[in-house]
C-alpha positions as CSV (number, residue, x, y, z in Angstrom):
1,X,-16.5,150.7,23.5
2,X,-16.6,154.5,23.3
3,X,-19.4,156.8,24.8
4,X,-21.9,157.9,22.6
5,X,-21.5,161.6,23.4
6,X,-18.3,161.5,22.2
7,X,-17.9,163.0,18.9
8,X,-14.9,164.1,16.3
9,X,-14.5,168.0,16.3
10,X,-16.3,169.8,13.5
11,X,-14.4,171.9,11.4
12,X,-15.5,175.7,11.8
13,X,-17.9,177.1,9.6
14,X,-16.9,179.6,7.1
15,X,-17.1,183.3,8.0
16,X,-20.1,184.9,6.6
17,X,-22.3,188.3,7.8
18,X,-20.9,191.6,8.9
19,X,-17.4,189.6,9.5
20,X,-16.7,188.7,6.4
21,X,-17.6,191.8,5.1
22,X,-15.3,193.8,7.3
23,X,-12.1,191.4,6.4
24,X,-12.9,191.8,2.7
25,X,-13.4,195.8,3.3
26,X,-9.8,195.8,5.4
27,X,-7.9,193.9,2.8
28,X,-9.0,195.9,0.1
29,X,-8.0,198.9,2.4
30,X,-4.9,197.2,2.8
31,X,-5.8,196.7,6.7
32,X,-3.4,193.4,7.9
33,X,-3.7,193.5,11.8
34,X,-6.9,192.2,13.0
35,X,-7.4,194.9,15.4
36,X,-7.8,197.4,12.5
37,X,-10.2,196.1,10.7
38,X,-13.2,198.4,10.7
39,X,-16.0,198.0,13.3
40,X,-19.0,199.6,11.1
41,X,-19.8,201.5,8.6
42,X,-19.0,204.8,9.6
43,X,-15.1,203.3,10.2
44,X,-15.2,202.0,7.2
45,X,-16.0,205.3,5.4
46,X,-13.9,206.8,7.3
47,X,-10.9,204.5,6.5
48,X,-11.8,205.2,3.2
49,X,-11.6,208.9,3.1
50,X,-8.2,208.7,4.7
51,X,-6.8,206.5,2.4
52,X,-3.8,208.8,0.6
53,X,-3.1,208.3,-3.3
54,X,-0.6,210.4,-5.1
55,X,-1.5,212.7,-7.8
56,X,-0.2,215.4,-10.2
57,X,-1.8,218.6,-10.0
58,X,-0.5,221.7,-11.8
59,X,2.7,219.8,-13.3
60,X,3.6,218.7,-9.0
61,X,3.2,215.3,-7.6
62,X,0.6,215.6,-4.1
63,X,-0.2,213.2,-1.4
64,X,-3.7,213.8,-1.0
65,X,-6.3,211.8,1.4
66,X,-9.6,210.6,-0.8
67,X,-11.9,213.3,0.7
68,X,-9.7,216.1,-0.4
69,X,-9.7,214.7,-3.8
70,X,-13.1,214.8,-4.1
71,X,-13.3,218.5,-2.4
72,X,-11.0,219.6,-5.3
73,X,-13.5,217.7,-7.8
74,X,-16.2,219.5,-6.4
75,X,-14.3,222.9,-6.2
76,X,-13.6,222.3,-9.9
77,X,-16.9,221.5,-10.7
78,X,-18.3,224.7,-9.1
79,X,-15.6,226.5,-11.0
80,X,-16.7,224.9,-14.7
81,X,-20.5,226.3,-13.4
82,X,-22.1,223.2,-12.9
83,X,-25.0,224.4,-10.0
84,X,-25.7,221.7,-8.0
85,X,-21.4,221.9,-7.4
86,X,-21.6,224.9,-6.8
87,X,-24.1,224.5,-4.1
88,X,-23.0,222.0,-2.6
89,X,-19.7,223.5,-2.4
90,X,-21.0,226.7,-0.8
91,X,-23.0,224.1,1.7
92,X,-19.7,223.3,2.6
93,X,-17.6,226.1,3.1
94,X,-20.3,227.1,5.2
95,X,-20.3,224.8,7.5
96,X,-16.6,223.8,7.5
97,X,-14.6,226.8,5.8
98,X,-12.9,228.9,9.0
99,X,-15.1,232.0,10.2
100,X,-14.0,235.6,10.7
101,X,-15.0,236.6,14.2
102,X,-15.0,239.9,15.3
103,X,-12.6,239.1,17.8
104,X,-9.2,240.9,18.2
105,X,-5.9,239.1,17.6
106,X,-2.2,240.3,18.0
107,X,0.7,240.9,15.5
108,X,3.7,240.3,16.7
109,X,6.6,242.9,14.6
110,X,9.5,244.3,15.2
111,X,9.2,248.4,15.9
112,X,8.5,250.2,13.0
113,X,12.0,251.7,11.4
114,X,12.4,254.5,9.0
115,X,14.1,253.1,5.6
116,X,17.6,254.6,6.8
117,X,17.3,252.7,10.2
118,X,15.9,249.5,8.7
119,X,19.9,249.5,6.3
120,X,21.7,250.7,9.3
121,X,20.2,247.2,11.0
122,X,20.3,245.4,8.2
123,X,24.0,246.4,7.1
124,X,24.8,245.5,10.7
125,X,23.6,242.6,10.9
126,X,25.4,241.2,7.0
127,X,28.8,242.3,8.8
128,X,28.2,240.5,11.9
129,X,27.4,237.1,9.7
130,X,30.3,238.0,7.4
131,X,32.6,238.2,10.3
132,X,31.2,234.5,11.5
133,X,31.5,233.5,8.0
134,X,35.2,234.6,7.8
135,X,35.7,232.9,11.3
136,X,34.7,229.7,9.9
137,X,36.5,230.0,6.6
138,X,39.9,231.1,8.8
139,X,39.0,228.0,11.6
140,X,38.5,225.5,8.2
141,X,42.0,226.4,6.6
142,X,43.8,226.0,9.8
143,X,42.4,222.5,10.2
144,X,43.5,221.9,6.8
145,X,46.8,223.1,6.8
146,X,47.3,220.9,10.2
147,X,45.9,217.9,8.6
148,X,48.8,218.4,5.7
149,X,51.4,219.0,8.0
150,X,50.9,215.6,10.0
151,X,50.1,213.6,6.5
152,X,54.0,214.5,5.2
């Protein structure tokens, strides 16, 4: 006879909640491995906004993420002088646009040259990479004329 505790497995319940949301969210983000599939909200949005799509602007092809798609919406909208774009784009160059500091920082140039030193240099420097060139073109027809000589 067999025990009464014992019992035949039950099949597992069908995912539903917060899982099943996050594996329909990943898949549509094209997520496969388990361990990327967002953990909230805020990953999710943030997948999201990551997410690259190719686009044409100005007659060339760009790989841009979602977020700076919508910041060239919104910097178009601004543009066309729709207010609450305009707004809301200031909003954000305020708080993410780089600031000028009063800070020093360092140029690094060569010494300043008067126009007849700056040729002098410049000439200088073509005959020095015309020489090279030359070298190379010489070293190339050698390594040709070899490779003739052994062929016949």
């Amino acid at each position: 006879m067999s025990k009464p505790d014992a019992q035949a497995p039950e099949a597992p319940a069908p995912e539903i909640g917060p899982r099943r949301f996050k594996a329909d969210a990943a898949s549509r983000l094209g997520i496969r491995e388990p361990e990327d599939v967002a953990e909230g909200r805020a990953e999710i949005v943030r997948n999201i906004a990551r997410a690259r799509h190719k686009v044409r602007i100005d007659g060339k092809d760009e790989n841009l993420t979602v977020a700076e798609l919508l910041l060239v919406k919104l910097r178009n909208l601004a543009a066309s002088g729709n207010p609450r774009a305009t707004r809301a784009y200031n909003k954000y160059l305020e708080r993410y646009a780089p600031r000028v500091t009063e800070e020093g920082a360092y140029l690094v140039a060569p010494a300043a040259q008067t126009p007849e030193e700056w040729a002098r240099s410049t000439e200088e420097l073509d005959r020095k990479a015309d020489a090279r060139r030359a070298e190379e073109l010489r070293r190339e027809q050698l390594f040709q004329r070899d490779g003739q000589d052994q062929g016949s």
